[in-house]
N, CA, C and O atoms as CSV, one atom per row, in Angstrom:
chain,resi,resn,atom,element,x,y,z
A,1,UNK,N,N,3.381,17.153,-9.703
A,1,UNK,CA,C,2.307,16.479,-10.426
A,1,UNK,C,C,2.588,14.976,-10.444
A,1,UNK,O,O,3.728,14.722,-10.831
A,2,UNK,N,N,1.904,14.001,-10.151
A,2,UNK,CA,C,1.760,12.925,-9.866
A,2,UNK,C,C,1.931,12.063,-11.662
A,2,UNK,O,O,1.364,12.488,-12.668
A,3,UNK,N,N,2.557,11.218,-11.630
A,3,UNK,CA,C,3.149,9.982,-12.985
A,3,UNK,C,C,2.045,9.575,-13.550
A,3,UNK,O,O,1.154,9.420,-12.715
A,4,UNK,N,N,1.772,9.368,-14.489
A,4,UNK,CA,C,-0.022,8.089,-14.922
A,4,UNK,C,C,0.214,6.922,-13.952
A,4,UNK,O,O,-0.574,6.817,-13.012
A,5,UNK,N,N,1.252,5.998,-14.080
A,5,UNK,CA,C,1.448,5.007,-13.660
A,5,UNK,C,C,1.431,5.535,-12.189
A,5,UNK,O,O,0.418,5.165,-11.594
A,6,UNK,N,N,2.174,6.204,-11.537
A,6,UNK,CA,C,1.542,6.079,-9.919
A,6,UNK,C,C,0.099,6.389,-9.681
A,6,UNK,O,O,-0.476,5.940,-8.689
A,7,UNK,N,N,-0.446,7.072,-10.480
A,7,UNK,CA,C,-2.029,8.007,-10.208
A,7,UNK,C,C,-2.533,6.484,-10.476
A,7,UNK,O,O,-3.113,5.978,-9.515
A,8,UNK,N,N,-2.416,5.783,-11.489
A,8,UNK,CA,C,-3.158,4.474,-11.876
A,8,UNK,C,C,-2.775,3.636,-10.742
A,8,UNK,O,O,-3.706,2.845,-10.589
A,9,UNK,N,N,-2.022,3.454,-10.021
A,9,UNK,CA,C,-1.211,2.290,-8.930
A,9,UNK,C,C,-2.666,2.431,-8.182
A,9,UNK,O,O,-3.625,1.660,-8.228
A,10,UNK,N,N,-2.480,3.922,-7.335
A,10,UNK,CA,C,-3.034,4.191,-6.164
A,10,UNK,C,C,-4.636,4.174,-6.102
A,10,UNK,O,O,-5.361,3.790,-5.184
A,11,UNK,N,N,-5.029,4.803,-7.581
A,11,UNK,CA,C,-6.561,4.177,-8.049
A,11,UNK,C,C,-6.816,2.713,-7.857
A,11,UNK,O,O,-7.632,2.306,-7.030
A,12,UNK,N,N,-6.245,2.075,-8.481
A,12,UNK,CA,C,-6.731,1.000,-8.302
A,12,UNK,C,C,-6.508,-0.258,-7.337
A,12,UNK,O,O,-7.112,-1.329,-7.283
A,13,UNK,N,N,-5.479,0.218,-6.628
A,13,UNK,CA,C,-4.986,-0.048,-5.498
A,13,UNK,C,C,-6.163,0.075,-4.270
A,13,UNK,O,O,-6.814,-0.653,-3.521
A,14,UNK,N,N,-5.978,1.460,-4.585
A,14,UNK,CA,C,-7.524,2.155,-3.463
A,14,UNK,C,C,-8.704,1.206,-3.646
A,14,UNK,O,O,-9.216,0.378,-2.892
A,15,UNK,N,N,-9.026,1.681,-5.163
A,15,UNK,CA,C,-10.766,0.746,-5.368
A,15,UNK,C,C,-10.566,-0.774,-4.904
A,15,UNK,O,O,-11.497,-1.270,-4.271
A,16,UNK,N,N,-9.492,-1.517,-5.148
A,16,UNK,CA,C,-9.521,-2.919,-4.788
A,16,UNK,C,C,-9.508,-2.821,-3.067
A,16,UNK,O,O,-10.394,-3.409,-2.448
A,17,UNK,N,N,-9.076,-2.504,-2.768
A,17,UNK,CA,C,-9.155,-2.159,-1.155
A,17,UNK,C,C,-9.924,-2.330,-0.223
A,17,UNK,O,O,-10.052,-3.027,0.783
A,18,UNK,N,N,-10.993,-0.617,-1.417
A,18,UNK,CA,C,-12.226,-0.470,-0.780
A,18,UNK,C,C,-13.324,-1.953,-1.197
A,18,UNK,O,O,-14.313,-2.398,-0.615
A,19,UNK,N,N,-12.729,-2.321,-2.233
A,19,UNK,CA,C,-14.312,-3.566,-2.499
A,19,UNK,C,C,-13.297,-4.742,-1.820
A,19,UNK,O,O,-13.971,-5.734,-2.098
A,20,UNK,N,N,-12.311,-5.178,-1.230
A,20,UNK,CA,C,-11.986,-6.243,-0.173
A,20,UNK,C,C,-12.440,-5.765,1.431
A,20,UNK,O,O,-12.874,-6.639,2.183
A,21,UNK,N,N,-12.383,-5.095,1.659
A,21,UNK,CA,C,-12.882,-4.180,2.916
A,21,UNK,C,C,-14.905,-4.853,3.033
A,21,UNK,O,O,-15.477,-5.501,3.909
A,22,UNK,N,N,-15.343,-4.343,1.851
A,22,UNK,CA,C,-16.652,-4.342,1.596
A,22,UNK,C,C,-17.108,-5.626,1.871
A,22,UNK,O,O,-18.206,-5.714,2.421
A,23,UNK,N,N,-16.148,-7.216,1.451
A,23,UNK,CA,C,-16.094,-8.288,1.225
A,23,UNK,C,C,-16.058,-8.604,2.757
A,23,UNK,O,O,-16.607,-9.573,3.280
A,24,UNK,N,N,-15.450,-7.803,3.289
A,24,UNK,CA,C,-14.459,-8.613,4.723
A,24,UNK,C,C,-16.297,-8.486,5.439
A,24,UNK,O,O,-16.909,-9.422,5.953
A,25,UNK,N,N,-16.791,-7.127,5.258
A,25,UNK,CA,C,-18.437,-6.621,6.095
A,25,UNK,C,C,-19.398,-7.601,5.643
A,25,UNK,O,O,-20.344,-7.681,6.426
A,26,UNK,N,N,-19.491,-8.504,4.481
A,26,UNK,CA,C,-20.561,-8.892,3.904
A,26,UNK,C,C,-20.517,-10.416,3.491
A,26,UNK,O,O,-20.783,-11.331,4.271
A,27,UNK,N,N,-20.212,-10.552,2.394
A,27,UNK,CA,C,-20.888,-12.073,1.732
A,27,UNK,C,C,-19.844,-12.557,1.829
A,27,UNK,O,O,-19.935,-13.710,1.408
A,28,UNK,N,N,-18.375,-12.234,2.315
A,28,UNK,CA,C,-17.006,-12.877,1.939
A,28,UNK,C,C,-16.414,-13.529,3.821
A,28,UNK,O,O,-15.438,-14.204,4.146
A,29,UNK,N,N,-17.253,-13.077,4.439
A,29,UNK,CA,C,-17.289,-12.543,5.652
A,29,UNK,C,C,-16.537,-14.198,6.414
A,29,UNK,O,O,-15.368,-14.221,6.801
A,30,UNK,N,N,-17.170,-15.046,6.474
A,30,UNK,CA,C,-16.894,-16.659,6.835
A,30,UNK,C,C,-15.528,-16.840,5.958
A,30,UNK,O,O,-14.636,-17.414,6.583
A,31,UNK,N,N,-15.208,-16.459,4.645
A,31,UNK,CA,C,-14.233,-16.605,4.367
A,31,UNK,C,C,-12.808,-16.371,5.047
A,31,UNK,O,O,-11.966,-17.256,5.202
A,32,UNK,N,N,-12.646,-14.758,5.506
A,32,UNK,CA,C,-11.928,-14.100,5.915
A,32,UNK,C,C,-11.865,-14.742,7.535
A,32,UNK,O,O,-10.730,-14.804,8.007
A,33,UNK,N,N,-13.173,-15.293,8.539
A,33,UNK,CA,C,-12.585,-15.643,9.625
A,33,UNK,C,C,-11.996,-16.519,9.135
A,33,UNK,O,O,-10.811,-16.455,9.463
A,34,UNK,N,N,-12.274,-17.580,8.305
A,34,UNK,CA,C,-11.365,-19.005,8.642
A,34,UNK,C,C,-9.729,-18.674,8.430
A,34,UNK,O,O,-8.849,-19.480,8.729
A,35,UNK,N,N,-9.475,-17.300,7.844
A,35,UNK,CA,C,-8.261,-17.194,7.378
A,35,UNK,C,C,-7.586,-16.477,9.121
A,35,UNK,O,O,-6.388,-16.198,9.152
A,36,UNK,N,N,-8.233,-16.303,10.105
A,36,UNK,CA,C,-7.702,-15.859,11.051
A,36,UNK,C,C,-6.772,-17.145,11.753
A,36,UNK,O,O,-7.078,-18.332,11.646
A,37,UNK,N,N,-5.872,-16.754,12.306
A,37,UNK,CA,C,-4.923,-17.917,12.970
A,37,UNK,C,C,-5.611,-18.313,14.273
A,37,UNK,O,O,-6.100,-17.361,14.881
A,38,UNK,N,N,-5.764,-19.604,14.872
A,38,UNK,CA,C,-5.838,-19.717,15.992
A,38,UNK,C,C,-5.018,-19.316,16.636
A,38,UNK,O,O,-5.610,-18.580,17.426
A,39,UNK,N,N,-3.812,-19.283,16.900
A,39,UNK,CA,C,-3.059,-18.568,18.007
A,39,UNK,C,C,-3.643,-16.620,18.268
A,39,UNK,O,O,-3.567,-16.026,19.344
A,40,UNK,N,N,-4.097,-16.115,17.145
A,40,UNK,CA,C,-4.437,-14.898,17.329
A,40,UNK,C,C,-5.428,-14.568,18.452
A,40,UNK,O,O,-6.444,-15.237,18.637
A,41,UNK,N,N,-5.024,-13.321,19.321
A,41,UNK,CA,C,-5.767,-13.623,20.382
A,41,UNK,C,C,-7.119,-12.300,20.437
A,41,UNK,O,O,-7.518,-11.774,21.476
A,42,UNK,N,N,-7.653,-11.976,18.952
A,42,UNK,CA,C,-8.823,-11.821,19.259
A,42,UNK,C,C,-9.894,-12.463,18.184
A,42,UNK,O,O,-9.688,-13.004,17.097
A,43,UNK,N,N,-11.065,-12.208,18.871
A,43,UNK,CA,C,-11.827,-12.992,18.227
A,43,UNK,C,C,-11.942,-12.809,16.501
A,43,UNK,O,O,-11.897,-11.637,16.125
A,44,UNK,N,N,-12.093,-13.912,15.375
A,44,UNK,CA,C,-11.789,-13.682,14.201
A,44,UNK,C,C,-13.404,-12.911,13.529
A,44,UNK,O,O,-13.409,-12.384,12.417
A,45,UNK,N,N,-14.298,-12.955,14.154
A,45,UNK,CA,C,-15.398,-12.192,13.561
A,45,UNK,C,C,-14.879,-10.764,13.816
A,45,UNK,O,O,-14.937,-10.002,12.851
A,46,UNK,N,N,-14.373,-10.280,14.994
A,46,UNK,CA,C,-14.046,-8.873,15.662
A,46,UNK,C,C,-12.483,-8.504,14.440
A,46,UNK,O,O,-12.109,-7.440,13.947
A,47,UNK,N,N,-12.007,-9.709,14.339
A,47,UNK,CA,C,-10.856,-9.166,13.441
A,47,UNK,C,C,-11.406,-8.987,12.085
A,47,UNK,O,O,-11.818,-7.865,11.792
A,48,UNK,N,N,-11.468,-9.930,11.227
A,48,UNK,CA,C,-12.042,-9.539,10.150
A,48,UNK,C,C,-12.829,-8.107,9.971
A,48,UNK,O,O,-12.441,-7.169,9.275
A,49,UNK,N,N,-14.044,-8.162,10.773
A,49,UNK,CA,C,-14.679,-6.414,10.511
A,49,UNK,C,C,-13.731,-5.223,11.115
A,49,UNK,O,O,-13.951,-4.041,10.850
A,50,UNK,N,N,-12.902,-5.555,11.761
A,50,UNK,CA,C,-11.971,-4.431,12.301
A,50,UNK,C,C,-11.183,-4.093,10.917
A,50,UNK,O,O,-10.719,-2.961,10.782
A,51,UNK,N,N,-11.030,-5.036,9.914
A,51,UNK,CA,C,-9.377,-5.106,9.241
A,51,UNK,C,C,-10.347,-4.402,7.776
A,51,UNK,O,O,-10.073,-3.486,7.001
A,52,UNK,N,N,-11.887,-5.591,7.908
A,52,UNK,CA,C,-12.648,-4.684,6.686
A,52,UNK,C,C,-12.685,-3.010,6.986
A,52,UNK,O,O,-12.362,-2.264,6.061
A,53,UNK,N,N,-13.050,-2.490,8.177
A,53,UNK,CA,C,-13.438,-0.984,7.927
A,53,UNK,C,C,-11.483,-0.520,8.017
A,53,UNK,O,O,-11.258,0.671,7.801
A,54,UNK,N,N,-10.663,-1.112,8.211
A,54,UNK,CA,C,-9.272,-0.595,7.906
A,54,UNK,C,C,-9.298,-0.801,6.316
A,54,UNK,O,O,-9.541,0.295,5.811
A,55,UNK,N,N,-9.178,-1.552,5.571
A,55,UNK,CA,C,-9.037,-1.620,4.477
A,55,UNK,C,C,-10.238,-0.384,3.324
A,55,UNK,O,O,-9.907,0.185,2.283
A,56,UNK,N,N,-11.619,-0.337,4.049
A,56,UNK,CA,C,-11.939,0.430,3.121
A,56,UNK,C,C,-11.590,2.157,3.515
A,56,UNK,O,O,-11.661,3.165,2.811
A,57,UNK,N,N,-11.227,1.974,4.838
A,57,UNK,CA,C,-10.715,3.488,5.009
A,57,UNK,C,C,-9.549,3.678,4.430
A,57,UNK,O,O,-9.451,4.812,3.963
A,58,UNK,N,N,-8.433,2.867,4.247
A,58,UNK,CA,C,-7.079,3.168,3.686
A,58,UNK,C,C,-7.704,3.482,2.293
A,58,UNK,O,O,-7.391,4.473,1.633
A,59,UNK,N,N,-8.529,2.636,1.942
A,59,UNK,CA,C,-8.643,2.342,0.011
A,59,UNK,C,C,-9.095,3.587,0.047
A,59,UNK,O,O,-8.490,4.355,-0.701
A,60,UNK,N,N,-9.939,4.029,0.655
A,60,UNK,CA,C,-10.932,5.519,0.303
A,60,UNK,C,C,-9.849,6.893,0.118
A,60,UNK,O,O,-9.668,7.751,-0.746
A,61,UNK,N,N,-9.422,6.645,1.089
A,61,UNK,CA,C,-8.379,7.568,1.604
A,61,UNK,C,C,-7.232,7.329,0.390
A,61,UNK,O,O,-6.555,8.345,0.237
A,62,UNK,N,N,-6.992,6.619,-0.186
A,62,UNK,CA,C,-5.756,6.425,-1.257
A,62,UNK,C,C,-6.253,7.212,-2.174
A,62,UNK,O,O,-5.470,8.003,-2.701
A,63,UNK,N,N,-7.682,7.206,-2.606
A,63,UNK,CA,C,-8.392,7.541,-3.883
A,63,UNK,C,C,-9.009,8.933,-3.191
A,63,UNK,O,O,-9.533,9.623,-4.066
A,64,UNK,N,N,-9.045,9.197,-2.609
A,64,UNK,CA,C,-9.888,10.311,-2.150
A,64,UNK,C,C,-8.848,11.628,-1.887
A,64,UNK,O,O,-8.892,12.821,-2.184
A,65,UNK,N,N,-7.848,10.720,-1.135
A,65,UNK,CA,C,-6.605,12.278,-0.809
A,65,UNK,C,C,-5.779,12.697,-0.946
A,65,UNK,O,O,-5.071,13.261,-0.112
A,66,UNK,N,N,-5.491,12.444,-2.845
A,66,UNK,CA,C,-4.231,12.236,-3.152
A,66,UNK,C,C,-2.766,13.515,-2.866
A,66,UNK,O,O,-1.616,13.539,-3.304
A,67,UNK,N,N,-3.546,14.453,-1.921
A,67,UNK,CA,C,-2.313,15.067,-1.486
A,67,UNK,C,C,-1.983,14.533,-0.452
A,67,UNK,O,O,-1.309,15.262,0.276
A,68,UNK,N,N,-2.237,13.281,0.016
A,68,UNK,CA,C,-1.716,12.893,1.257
A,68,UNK,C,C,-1.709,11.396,1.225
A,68,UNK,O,O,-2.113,10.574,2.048
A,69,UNK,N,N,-0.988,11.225,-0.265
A,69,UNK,CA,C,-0.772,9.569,-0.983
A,69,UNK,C,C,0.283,8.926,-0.304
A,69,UNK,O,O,0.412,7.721,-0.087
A,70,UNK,N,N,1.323,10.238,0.135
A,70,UNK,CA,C,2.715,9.390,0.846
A,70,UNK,C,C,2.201,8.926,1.922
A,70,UNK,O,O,2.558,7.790,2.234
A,71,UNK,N,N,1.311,9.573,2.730
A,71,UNK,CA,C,1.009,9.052,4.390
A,71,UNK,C,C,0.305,7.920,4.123
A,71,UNK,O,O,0.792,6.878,4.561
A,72,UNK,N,N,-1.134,7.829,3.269
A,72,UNK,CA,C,-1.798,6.621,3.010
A,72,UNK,C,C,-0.943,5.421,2.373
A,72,UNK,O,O,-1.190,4.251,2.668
A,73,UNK,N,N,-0.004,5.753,1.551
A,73,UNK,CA,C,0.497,5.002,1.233
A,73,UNK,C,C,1.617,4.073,1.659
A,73,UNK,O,O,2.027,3.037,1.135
A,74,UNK,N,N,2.006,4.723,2.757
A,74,UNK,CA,C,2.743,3.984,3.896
A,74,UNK,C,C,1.881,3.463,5.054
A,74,UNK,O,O,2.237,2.478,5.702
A,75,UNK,N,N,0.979,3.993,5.258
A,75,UNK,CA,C,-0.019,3.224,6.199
A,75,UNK,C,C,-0.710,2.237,5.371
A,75,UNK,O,O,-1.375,1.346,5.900
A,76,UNK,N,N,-0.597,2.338,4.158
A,76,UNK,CA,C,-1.497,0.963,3.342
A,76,UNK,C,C,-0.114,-0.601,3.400
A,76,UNK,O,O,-0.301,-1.816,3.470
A,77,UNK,N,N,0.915,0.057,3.342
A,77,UNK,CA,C,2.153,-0.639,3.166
A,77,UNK,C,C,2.362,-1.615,4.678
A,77,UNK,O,O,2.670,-2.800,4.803
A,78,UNK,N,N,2.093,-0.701,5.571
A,78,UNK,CA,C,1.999,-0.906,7.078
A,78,UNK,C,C,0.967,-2.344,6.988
A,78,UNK,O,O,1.248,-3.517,7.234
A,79,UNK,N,N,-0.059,-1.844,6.625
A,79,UNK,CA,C,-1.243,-2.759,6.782
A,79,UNK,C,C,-1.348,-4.219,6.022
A,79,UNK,O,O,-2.121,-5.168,6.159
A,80,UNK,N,N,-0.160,-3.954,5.110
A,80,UNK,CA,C,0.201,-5.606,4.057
A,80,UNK,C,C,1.413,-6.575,5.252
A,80,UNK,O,O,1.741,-7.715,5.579
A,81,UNK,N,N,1.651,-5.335,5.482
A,81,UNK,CA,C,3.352,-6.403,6.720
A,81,UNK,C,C,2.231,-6.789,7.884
A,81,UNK,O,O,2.397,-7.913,8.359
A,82,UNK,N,N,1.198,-6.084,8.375
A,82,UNK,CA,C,0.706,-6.522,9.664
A,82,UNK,C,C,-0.244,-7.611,9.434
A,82,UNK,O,O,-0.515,-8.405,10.335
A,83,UNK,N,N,-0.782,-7.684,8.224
A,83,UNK,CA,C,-1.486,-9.281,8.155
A,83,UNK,C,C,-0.869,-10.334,7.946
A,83,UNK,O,O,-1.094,-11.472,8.357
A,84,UNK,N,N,0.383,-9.708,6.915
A,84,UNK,CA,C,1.187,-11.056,6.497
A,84,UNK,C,C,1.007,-12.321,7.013
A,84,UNK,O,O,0.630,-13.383,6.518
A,85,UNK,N,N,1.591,-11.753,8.852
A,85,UNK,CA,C,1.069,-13.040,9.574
A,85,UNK,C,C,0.280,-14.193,9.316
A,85,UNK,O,O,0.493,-15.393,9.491
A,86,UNK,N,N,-0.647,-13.573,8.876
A,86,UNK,CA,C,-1.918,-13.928,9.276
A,86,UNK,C,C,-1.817,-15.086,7.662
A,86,UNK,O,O,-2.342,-16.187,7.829
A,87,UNK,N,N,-1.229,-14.844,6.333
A,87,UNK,CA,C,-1.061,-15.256,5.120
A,87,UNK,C,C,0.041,-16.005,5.708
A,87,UNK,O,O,0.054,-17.104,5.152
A,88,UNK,N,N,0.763,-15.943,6.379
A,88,UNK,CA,C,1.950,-17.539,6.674
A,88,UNK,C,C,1.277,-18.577,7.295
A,88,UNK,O,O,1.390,-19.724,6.863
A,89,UNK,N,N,0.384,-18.237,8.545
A,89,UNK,CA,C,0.048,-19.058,9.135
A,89,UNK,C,C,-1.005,-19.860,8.236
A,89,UNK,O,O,-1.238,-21.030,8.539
A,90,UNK,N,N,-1.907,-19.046,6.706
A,90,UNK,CA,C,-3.058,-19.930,6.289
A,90,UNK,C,C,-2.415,-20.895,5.400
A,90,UNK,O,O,-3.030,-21.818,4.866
A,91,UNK,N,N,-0.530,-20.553,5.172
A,91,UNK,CA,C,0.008,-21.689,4.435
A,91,UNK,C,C,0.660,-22.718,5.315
A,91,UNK,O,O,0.992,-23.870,5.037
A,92,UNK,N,N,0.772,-22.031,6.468
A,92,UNK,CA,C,1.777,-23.389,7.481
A,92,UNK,C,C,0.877,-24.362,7.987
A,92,UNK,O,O,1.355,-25.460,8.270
A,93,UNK,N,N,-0.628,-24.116,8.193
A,93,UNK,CA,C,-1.410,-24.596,8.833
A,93,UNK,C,C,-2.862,-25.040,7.792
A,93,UNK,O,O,-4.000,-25.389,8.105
A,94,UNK,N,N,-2.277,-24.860,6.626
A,94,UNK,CA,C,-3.238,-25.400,5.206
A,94,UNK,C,C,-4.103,-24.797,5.273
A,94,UNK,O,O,-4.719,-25.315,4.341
A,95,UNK,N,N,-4.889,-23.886,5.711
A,95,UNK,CA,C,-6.016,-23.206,5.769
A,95,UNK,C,C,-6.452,-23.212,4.216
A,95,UNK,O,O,-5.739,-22.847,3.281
A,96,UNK,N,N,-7.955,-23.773,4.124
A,96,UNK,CA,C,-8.476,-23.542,2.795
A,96,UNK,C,C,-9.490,-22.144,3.013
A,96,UNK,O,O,-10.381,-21.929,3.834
A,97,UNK,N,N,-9.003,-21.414,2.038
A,97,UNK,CA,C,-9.866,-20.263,1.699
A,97,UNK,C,C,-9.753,-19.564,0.862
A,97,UNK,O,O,-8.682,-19.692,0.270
A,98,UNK,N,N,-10.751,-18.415,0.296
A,98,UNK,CA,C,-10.809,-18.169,-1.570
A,98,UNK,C,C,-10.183,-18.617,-2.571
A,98,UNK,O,O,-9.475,-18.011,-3.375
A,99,UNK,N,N,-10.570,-20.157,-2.485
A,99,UNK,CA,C,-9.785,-21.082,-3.505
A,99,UNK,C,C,-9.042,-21.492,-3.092
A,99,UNK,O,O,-9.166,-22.704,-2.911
A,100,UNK,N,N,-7.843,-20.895,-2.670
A,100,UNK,CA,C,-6.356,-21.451,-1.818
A,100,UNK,C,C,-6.735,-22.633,-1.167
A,100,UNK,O,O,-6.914,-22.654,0.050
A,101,UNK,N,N,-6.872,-23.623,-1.884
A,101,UNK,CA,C,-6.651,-25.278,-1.418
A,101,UNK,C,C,-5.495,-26.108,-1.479
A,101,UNK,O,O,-5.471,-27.045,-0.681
A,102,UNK,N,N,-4.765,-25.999,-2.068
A,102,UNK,CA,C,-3.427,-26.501,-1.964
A,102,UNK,C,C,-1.744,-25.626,-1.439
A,102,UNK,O,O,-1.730,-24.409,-1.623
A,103,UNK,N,N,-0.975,-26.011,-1.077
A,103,UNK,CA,C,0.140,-24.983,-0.299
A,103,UNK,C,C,0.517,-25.040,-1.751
A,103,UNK,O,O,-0.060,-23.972,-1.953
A,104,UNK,N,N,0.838,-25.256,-2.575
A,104,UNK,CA,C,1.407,-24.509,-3.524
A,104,UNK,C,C,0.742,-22.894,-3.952
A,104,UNK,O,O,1.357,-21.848,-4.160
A,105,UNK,N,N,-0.471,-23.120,-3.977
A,105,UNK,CA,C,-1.596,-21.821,-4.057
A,105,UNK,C,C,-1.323,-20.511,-2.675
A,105,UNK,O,O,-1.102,-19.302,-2.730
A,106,UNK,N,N,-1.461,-21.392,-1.633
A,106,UNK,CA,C,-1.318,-20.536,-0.638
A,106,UNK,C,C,0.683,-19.828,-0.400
A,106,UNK,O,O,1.258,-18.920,0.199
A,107,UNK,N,N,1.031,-21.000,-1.335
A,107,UNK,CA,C,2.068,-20.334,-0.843
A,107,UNK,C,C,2.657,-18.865,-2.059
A,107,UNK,O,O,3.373,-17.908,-1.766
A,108,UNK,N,N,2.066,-19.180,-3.309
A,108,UNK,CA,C,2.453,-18.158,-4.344
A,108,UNK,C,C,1.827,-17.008,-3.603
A,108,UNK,O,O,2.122,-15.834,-3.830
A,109,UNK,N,N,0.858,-17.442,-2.611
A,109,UNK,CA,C,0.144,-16.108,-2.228
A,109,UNK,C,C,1.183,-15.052,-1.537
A,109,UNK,O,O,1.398,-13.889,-1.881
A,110,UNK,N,N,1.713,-15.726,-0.558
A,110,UNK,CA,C,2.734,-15.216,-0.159
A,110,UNK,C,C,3.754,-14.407,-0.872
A,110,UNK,O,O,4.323,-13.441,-0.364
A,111,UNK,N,N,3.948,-14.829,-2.022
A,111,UNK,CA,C,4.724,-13.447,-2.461
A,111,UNK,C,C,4.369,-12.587,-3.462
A,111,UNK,O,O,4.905,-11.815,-4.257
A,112,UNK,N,N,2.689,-13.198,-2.982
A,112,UNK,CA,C,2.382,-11.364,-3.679
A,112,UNK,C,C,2.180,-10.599,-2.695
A,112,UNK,O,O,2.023,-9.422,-3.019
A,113,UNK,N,N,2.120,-10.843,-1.512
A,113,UNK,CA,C,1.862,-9.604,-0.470
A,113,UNK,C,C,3.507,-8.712,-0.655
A,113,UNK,O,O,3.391,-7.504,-0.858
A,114,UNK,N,N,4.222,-8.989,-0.623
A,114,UNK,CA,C,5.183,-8.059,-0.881
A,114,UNK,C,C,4.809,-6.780,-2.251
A,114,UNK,O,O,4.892,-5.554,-2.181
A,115,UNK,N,N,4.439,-7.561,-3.294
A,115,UNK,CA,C,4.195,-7.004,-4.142
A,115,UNK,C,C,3.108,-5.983,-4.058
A,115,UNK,O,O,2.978,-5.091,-4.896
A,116,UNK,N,N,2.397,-6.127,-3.108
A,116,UNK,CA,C,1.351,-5.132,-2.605
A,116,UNK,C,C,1.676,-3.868,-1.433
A,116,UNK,O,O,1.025,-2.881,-1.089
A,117,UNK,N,N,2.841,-4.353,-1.068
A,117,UNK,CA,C,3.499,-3.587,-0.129
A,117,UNK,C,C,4.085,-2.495,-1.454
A,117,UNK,O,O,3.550,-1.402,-1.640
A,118,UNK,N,N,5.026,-2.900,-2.140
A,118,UNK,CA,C,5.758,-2.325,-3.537
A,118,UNK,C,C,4.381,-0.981,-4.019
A,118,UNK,O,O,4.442,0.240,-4.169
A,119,UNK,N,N,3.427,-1.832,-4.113
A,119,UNK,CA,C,2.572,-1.451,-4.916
A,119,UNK,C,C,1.799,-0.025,-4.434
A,119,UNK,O,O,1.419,0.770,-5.294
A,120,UNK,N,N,1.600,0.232,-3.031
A,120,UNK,CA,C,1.764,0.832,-2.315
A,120,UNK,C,C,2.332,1.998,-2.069
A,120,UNK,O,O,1.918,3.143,-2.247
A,121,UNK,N,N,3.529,1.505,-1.552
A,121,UNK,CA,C,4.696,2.709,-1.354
A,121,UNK,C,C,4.545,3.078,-2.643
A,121,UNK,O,O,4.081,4.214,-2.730
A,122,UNK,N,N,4.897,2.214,-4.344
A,122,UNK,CA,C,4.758,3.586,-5.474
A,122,UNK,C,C,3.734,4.277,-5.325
A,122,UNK,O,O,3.887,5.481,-5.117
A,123,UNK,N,N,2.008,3.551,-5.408
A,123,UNK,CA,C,0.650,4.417,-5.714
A,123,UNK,C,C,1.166,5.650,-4.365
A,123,UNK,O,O,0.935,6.819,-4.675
A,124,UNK,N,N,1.763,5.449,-3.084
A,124,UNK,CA,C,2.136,6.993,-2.576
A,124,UNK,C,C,3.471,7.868,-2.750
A,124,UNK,O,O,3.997,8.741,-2.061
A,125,UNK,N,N,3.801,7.236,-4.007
A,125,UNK,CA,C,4.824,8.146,-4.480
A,125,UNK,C,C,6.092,8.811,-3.902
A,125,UNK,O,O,6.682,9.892,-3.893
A,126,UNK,N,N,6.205,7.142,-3.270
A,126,UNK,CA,C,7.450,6.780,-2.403
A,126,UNK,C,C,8.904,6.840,-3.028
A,126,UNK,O,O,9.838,7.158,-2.293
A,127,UNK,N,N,9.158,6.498,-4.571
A,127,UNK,CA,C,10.073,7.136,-5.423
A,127,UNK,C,C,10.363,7.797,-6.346
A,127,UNK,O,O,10.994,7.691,-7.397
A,128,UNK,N,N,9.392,9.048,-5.405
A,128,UNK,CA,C,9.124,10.282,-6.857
A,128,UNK,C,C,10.302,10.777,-6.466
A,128,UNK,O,O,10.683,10.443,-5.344
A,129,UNK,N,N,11.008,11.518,-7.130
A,129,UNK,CA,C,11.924,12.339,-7.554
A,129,UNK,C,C,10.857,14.008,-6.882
A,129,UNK,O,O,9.784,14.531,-7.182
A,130,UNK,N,N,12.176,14.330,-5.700
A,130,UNK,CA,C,11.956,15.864,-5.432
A,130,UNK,C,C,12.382,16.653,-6.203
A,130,UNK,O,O,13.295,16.385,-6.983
A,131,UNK,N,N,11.689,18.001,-6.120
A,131,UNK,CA,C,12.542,19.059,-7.099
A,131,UNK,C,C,13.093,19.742,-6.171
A,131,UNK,O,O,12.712,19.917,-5.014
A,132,UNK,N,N,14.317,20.260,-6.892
A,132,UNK,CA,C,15.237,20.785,-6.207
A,132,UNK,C,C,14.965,22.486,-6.314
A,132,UNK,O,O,14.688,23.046,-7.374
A,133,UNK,N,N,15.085,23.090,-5.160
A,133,UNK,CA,C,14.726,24.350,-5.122
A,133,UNK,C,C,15.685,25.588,-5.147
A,133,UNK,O,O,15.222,26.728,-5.106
């Protein structure tokens, strides 16, 4: 049986997910390219909607299958290390976007993606305690 605090992680973990996903398809959309790196070598409209329908499938999938929180939840964990990139380069290269106008801003950003990685692995119940049989 799953903790409050992990069942609460992965809820709301999930729902934020799914409504950044939603953001990446719609009105947030110009935001998210400018945050693509130029060195990245595909196009940032094609990335952004690629990363939105990843994000609302992980989020759905967090909230939707919670017998299968460890797998989502390491593929959600997966998916915080593989943009990271993408969050160094909008502080090395000043990128202004959702507010993040100054490198002090962009750079606190930076260590919350870890914290979302953390956040993650618990909502999939990455240090639950097995029972012993």
């Amino acid at each position: 049986m799953a903790s409050a605090p992990r069942t609460a992680a992965r809820l709301l973990l999930g729902t934020a997910m799914v409504g950044a996903g939603l953001l990446h398809l719609t009105t947030q959309r110009r935001q998210f390219q400018a945050q693509v790196p130029d060195w990245f070598p595909v196009d940032p409209d094609l990335t952004v909607l690629a990363s939105g329908v990843a994000e609302i499938a992980l989020g759905a999938a967090f909230v939707a299958l919670p017998r299968r929180r460890r797998l989502v939840g390491a593929l959600l964990a997966a998916f915080f290390v593989v943009v990271f990139p993408g969050n160094v380069a909008q502080y090395l290269e000043g990128t202004d976007a959702f507010g993040l106008d100054t490198d002090r801003e962009r750079l606190v950003r930076l260590f919350l993606q870890p914290v979302l990685v953390l956040l993650a692995l618990f909502g999939g119940g990455w240090w639950q305690r097995t029972r012993q049989r």
